[in-house]
C-alpha positions in Angstrom: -8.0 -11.1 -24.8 -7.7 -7.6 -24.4 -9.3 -7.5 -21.0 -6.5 -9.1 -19.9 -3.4 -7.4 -21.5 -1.6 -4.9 -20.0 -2.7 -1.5 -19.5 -1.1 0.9 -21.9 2.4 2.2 -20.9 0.8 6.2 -21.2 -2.0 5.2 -18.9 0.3 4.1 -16.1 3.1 6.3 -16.5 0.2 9.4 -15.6 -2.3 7.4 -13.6 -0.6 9.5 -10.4 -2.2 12.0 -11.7 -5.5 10.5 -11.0 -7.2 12.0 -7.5 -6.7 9.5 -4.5 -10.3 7.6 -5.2 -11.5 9.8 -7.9 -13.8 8.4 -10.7 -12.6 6.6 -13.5 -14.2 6.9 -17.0 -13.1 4.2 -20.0 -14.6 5.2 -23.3 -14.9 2.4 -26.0 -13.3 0.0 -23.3 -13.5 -3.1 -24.6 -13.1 -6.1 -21.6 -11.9 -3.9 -19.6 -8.1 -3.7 -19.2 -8.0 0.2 -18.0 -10.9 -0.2 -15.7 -9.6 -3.6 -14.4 -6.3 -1.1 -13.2 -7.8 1.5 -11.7 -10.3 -0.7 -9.8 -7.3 -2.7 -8.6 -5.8 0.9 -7.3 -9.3 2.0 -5.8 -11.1 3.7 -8.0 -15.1 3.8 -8.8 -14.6 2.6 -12.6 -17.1 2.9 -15.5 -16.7 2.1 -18.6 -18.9 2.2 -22.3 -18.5 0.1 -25.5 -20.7 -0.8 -27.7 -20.4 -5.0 -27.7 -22.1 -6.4 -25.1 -19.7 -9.1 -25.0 -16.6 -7.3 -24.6 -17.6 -5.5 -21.3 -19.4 -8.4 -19.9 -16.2 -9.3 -18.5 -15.8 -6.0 -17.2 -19.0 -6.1 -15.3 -18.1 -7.1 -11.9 -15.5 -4.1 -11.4 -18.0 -1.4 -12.1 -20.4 0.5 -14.1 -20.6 -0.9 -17.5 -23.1 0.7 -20.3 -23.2 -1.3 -23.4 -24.3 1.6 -25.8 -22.7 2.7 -29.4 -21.8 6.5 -29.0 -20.6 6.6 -32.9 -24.8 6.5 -33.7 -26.5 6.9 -30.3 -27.4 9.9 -28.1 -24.1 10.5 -25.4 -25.1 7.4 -22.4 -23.3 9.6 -19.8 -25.4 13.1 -20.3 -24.0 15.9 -17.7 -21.5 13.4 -16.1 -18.1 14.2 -14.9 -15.1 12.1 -13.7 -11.8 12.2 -12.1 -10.0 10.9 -15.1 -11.4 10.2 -18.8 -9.3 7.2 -20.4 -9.4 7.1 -24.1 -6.8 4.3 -26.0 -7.3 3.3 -29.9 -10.3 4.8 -30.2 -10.9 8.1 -32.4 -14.3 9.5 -33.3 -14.3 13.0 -33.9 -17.7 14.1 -33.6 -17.2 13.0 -29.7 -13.9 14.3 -28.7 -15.9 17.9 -27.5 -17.9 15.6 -25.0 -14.9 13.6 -24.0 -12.6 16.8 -22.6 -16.2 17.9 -21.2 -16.6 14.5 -19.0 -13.4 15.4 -17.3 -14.3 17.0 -13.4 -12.5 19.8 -12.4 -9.3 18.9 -10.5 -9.8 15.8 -13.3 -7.9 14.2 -16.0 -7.8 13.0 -19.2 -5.6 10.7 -20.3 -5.7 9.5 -24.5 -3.4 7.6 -26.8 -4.7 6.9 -30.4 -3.4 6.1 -33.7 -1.8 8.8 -35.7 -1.3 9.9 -39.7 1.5 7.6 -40.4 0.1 4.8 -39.2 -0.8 3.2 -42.1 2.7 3.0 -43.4 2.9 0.1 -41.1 -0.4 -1.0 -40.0 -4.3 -0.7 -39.3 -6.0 1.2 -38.6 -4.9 2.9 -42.3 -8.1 4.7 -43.3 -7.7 8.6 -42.2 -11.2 9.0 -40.3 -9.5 6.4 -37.6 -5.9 8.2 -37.6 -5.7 11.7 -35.8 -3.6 14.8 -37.6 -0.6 16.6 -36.3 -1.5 18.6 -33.7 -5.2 17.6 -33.8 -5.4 16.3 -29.9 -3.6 19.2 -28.6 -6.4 21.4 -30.4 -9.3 19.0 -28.7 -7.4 19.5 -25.5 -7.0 23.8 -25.9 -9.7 24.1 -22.2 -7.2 21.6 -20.4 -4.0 22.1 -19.1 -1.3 20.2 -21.1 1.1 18.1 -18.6 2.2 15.5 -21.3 2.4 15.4 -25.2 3.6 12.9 -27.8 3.2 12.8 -31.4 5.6 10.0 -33.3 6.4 6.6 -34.1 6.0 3.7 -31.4 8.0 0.1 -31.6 6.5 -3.2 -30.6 4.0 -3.5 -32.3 5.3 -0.5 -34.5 2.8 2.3 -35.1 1.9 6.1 -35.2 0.3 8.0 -32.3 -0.7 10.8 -30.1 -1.1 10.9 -26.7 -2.0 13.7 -24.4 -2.0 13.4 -20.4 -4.3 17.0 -19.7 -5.8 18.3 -16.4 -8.6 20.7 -15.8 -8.0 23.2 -13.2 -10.2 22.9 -10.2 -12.9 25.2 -9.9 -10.8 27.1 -7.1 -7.7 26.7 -6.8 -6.2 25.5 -4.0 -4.8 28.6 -1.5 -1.4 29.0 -1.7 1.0 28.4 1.2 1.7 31.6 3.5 4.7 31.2 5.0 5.6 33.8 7.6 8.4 36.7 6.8 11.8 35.9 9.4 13.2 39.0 10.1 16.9 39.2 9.9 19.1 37.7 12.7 
């Protein structure tokens, strides 16, 4: 059941990243295994997929929208989060609204299969496997704090994966610290 595997090793290496209680967006989450570990840390968790099924079991942790964003209008219009999670999903036409959903101060954190891929697996068909470079370009309005582009073991595939932040709408003051005059 992929509700109940494991998060992805990207998602909790940079979920520190995450604000102390911030919102938690899961695009295409399935049952739920990224918004099952934020919620467990404390976040307000949502999540959208388009079988009902699959986020049933998701349902009790938080917001859960059954809807399919490959042919239907965006079911999160205007919305921002803390952090926007995004694993082995790819649809081009959405990755604009994707970096959009993420608040200021917020992150996005996405891992998805890359060209190369299908040397050794699915998904093989190029819509579903992203070019060199081609999340970085999504990604140009974010700051970049982590980027991979390569070959993955166990189960062996191709992917990219970004950890990006947007800068807060003003930045934090920096520290003053006073001047000592020489001794």
């Amino acid at each position: 059941m992929h509700g109940q595997m494991a998060p992805s090793d990207w998602i909790r290496r940079w979920t520190h990243l995450v604000p102390a209680g911030g919102s938690v967006l899961d695009v295409a989450c399935g049952e739920g295994r990224h918004i099952r570990w934020f919620f467990e840390r404390n976040h307000p968790v949502a999540g959208v997929d388009k079988a009902l099924e699959a986020i049933n079991s998701a349902a009790n942790l938080g917001e859960t929208i059954c809807a399919d964003i490959e042919t239907g209008p965006w079911p999160l219009p205007g919305r921002r989060f803390d952090c926007v999670v995004v694993t082995n999903y790819l649809w081009r036409p959405l990755l604009p609204t994707i970096v959009g959903s993420v608040a200021p101060g917020g992150v996005l954190l996405y891992e998805t299969f890359a060209l190369g891929n299908e040397t050794v697996g699915r998904p093989a068909r190029p819509e579903f496997l992203l070019r060199p470079g081609e999340l970085l370009r999504a990604c140009e309005s974010l700051r970049i704090v982590a980027y991979e582009d390569g070959f993955l073991d166990a189960p062996a595939r191709f992917v990219q994966r970004i950890a990006a932040v947007r800068e807060p709408l003003s930045p934090a003051r920096p520290l003053r610290l006073p001047l000592c005059s020489p001794c």
